[in-house]
C-alpha positions as CSV (number, residue, x, y, z in Angstrom):
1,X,-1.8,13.8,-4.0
2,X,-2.2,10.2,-4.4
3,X,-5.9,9.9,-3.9
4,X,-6.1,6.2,-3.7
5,X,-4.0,6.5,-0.9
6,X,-5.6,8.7,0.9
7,X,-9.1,7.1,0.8
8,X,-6.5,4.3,2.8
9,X,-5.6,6.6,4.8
10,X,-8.8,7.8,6.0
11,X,-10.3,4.2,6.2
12,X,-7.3,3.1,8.3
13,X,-7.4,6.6,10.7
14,X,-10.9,6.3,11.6
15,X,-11.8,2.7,11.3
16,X,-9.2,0.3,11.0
17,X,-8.0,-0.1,14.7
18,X,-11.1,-2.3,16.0
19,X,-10.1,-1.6,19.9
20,X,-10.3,2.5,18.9
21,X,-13.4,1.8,17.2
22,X,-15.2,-0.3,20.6
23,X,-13.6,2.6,22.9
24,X,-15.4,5.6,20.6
25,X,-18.7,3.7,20.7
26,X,-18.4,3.4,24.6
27,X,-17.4,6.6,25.2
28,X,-20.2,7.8,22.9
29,X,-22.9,5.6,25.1
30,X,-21.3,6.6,28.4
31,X,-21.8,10.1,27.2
32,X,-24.5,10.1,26.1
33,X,-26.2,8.3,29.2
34,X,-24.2,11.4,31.2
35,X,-25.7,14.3,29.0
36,X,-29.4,13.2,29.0
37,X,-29.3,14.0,32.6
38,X,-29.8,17.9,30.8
39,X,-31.2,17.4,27.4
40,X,-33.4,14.4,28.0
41,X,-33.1,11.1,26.4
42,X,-35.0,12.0,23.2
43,X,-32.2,14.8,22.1
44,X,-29.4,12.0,23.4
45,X,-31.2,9.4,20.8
46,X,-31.3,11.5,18.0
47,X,-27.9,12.8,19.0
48,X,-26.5,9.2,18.5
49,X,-28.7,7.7,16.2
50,X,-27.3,10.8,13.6
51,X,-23.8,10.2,14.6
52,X,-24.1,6.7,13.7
53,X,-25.4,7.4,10.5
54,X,-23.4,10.1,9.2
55,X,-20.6,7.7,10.7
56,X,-22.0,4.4,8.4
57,X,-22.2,6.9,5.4
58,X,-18.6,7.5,5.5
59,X,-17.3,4.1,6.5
60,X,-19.4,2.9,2.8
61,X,-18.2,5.4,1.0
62,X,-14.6,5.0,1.4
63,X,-15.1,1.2,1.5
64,X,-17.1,1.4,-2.1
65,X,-13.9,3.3,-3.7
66,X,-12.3,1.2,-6.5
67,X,-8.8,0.9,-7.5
68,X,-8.9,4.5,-8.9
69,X,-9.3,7.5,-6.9
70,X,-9.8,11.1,-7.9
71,X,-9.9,14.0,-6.4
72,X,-13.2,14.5,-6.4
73,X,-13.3,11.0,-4.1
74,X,-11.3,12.7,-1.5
75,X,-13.8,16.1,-1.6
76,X,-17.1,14.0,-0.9
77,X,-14.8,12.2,2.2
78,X,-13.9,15.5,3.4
79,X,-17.5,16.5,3.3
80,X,-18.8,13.0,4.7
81,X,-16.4,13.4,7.7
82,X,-17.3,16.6,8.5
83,X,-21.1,16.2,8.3
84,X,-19.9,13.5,10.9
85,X,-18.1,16.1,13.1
86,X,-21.0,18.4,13.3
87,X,-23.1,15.6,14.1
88,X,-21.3,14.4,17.0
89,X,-20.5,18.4,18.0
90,X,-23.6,19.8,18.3
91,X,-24.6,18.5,21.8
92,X,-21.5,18.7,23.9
93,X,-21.3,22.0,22.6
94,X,-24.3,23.4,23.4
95,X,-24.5,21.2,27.2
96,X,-20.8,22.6,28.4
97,X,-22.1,25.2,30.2
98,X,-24.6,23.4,32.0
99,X,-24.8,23.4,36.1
100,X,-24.4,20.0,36.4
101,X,-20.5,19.0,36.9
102,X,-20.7,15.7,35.5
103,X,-22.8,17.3,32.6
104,X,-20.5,19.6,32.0
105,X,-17.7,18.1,32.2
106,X,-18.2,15.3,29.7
107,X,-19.7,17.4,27.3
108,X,-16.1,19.6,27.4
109,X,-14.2,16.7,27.4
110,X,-16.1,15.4,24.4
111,X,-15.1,18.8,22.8
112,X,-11.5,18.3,23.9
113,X,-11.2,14.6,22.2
114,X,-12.6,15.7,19.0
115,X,-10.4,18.6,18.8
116,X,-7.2,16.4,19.6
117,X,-8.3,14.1,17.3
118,X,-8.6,16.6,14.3
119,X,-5.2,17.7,14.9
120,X,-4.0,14.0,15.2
121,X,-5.4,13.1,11.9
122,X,-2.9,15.5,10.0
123,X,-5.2,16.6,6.5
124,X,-3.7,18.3,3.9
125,X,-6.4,19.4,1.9
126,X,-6.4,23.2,2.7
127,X,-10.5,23.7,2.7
128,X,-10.6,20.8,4.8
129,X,-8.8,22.0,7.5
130,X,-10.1,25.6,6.9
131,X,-13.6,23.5,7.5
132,X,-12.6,21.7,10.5
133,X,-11.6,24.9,12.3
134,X,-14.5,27.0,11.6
135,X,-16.6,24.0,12.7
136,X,-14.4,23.9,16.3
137,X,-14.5,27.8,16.1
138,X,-18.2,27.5,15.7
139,X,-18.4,25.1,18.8
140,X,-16.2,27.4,20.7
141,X,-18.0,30.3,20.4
142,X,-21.8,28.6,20.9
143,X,-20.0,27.7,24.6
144,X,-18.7,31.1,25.2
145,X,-22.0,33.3,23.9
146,X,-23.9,30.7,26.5
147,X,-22.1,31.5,29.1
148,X,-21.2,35.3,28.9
149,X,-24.9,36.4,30.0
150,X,-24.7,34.4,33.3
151,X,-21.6,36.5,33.9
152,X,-21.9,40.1,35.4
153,X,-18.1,42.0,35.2
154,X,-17.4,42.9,32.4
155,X,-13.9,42.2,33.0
156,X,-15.0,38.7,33.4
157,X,-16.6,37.9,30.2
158,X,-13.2,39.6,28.4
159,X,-11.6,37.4,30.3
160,X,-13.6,34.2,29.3
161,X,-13.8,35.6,25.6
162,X,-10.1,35.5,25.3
163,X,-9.5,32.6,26.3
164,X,-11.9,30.9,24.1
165,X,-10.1,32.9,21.3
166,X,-6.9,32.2,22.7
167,X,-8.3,28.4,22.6
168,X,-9.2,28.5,18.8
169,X,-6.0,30.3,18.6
170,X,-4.3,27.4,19.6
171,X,-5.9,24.8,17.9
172,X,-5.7,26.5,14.6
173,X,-2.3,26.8,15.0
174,X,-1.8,23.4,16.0
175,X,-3.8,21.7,13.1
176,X,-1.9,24.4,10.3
177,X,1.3,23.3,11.8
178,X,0.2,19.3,11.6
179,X,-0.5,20.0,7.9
180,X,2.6,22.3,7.0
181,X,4.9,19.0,8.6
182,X,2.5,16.2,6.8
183,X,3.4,18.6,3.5
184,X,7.3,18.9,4.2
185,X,6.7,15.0,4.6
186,X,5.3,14.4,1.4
187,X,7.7,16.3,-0.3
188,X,10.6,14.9,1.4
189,X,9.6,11.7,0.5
190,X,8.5,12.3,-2.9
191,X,11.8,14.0,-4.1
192,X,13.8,10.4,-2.3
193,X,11.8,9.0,-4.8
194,X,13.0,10.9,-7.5
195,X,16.2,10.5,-6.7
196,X,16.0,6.9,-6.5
197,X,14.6,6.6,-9.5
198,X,17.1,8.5,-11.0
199,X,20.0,5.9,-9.5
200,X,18.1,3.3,-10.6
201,X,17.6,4.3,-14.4
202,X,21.7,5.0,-14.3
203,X,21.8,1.2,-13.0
204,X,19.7,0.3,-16.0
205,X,21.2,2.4,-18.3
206,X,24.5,1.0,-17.5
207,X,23.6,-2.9,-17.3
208,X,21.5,-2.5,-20.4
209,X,24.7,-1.0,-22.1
210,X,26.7,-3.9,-20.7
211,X,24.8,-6.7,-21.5
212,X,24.1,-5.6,-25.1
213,X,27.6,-4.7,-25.8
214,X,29.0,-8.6,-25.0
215,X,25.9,-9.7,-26.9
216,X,27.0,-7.3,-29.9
217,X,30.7,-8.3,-29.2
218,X,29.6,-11.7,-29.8
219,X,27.1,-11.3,-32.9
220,X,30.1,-9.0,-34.4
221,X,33.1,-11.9,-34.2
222,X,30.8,-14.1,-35.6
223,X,30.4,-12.3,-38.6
224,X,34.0,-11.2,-38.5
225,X,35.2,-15.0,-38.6
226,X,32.2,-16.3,-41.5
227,X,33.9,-13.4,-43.8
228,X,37.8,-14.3,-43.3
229,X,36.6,-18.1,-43.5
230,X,36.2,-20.0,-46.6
231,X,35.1,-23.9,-44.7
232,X,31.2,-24.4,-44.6
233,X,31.2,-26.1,-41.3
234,X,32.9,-23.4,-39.7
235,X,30.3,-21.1,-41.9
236,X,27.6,-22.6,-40.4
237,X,28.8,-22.3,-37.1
238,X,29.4,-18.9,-36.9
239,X,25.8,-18.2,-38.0
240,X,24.4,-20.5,-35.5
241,X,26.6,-18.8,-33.2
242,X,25.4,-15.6,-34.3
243,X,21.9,-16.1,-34.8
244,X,21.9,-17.6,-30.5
245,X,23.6,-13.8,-30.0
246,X,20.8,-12.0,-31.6
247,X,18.3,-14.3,-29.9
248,X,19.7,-13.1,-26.5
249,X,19.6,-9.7,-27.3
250,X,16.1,-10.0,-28.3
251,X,14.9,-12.0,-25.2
252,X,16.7,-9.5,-23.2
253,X,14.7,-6.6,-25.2
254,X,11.4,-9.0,-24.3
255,X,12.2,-8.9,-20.4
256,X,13.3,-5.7,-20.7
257,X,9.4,-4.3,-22.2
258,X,8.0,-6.6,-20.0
259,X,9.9,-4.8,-17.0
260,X,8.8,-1.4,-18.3
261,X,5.2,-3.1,-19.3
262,X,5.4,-1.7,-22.6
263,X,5.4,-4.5,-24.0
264,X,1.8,-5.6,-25.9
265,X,-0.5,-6.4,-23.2
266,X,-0.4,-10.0,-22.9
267,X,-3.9,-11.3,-23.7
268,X,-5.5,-12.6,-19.8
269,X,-6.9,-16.5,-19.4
270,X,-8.8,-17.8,-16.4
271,X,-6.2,-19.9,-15.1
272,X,-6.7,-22.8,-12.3
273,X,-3.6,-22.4,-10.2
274,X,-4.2,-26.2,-9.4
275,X,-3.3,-27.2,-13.0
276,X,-0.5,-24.2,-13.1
277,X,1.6,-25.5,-10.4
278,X,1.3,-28.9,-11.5
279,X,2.5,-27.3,-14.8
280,X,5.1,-25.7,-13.0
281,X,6.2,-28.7,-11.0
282,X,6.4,-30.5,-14.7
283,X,8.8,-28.0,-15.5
284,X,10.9,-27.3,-12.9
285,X,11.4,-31.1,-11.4
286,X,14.6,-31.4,-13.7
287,X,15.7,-28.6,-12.5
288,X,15.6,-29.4,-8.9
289,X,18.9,-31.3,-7.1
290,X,18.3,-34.3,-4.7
291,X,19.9,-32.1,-1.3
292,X,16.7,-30.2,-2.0
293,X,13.6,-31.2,-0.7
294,X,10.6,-29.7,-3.0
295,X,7.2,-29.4,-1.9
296,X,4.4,-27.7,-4.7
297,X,0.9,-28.1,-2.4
298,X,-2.1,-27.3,-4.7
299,X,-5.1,-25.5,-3.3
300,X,-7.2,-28.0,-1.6
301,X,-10.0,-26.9,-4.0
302,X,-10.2,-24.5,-7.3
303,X,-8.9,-21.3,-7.4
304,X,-9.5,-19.1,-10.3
305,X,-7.3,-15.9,-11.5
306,X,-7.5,-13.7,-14.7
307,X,-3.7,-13.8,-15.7
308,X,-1.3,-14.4,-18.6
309,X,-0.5,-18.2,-17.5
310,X,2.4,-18.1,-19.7
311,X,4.0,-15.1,-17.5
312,X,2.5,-16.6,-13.8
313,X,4.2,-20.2,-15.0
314,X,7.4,-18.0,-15.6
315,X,7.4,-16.1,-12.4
316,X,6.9,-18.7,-10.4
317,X,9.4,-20.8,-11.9
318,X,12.0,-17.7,-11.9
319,X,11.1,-17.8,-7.9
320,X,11.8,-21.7,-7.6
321,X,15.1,-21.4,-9.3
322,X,15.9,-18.3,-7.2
323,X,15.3,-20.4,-3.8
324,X,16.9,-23.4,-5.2
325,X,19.9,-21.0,-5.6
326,X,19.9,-20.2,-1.7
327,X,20.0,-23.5,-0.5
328,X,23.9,-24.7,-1.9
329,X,23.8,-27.0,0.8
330,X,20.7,-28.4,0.4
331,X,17.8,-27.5,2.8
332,X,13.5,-27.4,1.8
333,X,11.3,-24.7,-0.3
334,X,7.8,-25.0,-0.9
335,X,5.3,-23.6,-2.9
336,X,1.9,-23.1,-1.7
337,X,-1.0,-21.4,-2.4
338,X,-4.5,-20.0,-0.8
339,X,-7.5,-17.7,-1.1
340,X,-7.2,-14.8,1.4
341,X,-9.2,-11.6,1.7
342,X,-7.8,-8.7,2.4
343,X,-10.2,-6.2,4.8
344,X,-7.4,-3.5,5.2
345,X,-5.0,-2.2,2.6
346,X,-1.6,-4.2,3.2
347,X,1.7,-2.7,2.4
348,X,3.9,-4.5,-0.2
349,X,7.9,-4.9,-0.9
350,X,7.6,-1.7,-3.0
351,X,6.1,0.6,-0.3
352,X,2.6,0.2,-2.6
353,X,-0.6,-1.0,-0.4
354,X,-2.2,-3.4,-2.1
355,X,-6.1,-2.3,-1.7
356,X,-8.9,-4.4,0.1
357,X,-10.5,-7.6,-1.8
358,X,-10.2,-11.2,-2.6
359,X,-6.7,-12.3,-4.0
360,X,-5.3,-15.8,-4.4
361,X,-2.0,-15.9,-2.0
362,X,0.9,-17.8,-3.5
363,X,4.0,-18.4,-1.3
364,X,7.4,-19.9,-2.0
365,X,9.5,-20.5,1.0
366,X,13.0,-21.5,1.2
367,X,15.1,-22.2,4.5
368,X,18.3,-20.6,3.4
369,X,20.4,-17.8,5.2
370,X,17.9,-15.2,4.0
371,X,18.5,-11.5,2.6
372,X,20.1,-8.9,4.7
373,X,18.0,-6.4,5.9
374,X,19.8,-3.6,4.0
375,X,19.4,-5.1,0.7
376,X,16.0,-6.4,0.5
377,X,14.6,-3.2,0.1
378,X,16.6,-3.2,-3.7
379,X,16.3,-7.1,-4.4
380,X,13.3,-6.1,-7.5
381,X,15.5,-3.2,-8.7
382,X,16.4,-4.4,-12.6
383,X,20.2,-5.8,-12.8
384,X,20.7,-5.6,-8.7
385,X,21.6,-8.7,-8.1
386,X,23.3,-11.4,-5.1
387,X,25.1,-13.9,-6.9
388,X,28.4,-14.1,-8.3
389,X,29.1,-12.6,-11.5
390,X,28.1,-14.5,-14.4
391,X,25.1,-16.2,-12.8
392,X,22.5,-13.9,-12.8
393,X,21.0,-10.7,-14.7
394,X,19.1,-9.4,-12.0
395,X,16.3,-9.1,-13.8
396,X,14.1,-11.8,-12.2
397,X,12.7,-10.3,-9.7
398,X,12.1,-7.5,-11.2
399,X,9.9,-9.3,-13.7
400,X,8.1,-10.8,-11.1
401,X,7.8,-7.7,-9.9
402,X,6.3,-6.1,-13.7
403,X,3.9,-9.3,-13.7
404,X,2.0,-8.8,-10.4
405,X,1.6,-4.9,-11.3
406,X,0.2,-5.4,-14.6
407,X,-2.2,-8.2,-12.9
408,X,-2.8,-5.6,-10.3
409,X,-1.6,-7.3,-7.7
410,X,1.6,-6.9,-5.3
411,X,4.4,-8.9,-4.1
412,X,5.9,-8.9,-0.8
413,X,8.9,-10.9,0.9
414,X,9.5,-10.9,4.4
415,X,13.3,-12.9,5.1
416,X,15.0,-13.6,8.0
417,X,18.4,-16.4,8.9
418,X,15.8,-19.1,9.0
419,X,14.9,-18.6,5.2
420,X,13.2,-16.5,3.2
421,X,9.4,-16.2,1.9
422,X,8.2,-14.7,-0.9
423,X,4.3,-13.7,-1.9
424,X,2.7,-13.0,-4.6
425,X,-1.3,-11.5,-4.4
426,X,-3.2,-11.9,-7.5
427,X,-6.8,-10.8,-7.7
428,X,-9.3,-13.8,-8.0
429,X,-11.4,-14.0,-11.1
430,X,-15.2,-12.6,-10.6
């Protein structure tokens, strides 16, 4: 199990939908106004003031986890969630057998939500949902052992003590089957992975082979010519020649670890992105035709990231070029960059969530034909590229992509036939 993502998970199930949120906290005060009819409003107040708590408990907890998660994380928000389930249990179930319809009533229905929801919210941990349906089986029989001595056949209370087993019945087999599917899910999905990884490490395999082999081609006729000449010039050229082959085949080794971050860990500076993209706009001016109108828009004031500023001037100057490549006809891209914070995990090109916090936003937008839908998914693979042969290595994007990881931050691009717009979400310094 991937434990950081399932603190997400949890965060997002039971608190990141605000208009849930405001309907539970109605229900739970129109409830509770409803049930003090029977217990009075001092057991109502305690009833919501501990439901509350155990419910701010919880919501801190997951919100305090860090970028790591363990699965010792996910035990304590099991526990947390079900101290909150009792809490919010305990009343309904012990008012659903009272006289008064409108008592009753709301304190089954409360009963009836809560159960839903539990199956709804799919967990996979097995004492978990061993825990959730002793505490509904507990509930279930506190209703049933209050109302079996107001009944006199015999026949009756076998008939309401089956169907209160045939209730829990139900439910257990409900919430078991939920997590049997969310398993099958999990490892349906996990072994696509696989075997996507495993197409895309034949794709590198293959390109890697390819591109060394011309570069070795190269390196070899070279030396082949310097020994069957006897003129210096032509000497020297071959070396040169030879020497430019080897210094291809080493940058491509570079990009290459840097893919795979294997590399050495590049040492981190504080870097202003005001004085990177005016380094980058330096740089990639030349570069930059007249049909193309450019547009690099600072941040309005400082904002601070701990990154390699050599690799962040390279990315974003491998994601200019890239958009000044989509626009053969001319058109506009811009590059432009803000401080955003981020108060639900947000899902990134990879299928990653990038977790809550502050991150500097950096954009680069284009208004060419965009990428197909079908392809986008692939456009960070290594050596999966769009243009013709010859003019790319397709290893670009998948830099970019190696850069924002190891700065533990995400990128995301989001195209369409009006252009295409690419993100990258770097953590700001402390």
């Amino acid at each position: 199990m991937d434990h950081r993502r399932e603190i997400d998970r949890l965060y997002a199930l039971e608190f990141g939908r605000p208009q849930e949120l405001l309907l539970r906290g109605l229900g739970v005060a129109v409830g509770g106004a409803v049930l003090q009819e029977a217990a009075g409003w001092a057991a109502v107040l305690i009833w919501m003031a501990g439901y509350g708590l155990a419910n701010l408990a919880y919501l801190a907890f997951l919100r305090s986890r860090g970028r790591i998660c363990t699965a010792h994380d996910t035990r304590i928000a099991g526990g947390l969630f079900l101290a909150a389930l009792v809490s919010f249990l305990w009343l309904p179930a012990t008012l659903g057998t009272e006289d008064e319809a409108a008592v009753r009533i709301t304190a089954l229905s409360m009963l009836g939500c809560a159960m839903v929801f539990l199956i709804r919210r799919g967990d996979s941990q097995r004492w978990l949902v061993l825990a959730e349906t002793a505490v509904i089986g507990l509930a279930l029989m506190v209703l049933v052992a209050m109302v079996l001595p107001r009944i006199d056949s015999m026949a009756v209370r076998g008939a309401a003590t089956g169907s209160g087993l045939a209730m829990l019945g139900y439910f257990a087999h409900a919430i078991w089957a939920g997590r049997r599917l969310r398993l099958a899910a999990e490892a349906a999905a996990y072994g696509s992975l696989q075997a996507q990884k495993m197409q895309a490490m034949g794709e590198l395999a293959g390109g890697i082979a390819h591109d060394f082999n011309n570069m070795l081609m190269a390196l070899q006729a070279n030396l082949d010519f310097y020994r069957d000449s006897s003129d210096p010039t032509d000497r020297d050229r071959c070396i040169a020649e030879a020497a430019a082959a080897a210094d291809r085949a080493a940058a491509l080794a570079r990009r290459l670890l840097a893919f795979a971050q294997r590399a050495e860990p590049a040492g981190r500076d504080r870097v202003d992105l005001c004085l990177a993209l005016e380094e980058v706009r330096s740089l990639v001016r030349p570069l930059i035709p007249p049909t193309i109108r450019m547009r690099i828009a600072p941040p309005e004031a400082p904002v601070l990231v701990e990154v390699a500023q050599d690799q962040l001037v390279a990315a974003l100057i491998n994601l200019l070029l890239n958009a000044r490549d989509a626009l053969r006809l001319g058109g506009g891209l811009a590059l432009e960059t803000r401080p955003v914070r981020l108060t639900a995990p947000r899902p990134m090109l990879d299928g990653s969530r990038l977790p809550r916090g502050a991150y500097a936003e950096i954009s680069i937008t284009d208004t060419g034909s965009g990428i197909p839908d079908e392809i986008l998914s692939r456009v960070t693979e290594p050596f999966f590229t769009t243009k013709p042969a010859g003019e790319g290595t397709g290893l670009g994007l998948a830099m970019v992509q190696g850069f924002t990881r190891s700065a533990q931050g995400g990128l995301d691009i989001a195209s369409s036939r009006a252009g295409t717009r690419v993100s990258l979400y770097l953590p700001l310094a402390a």
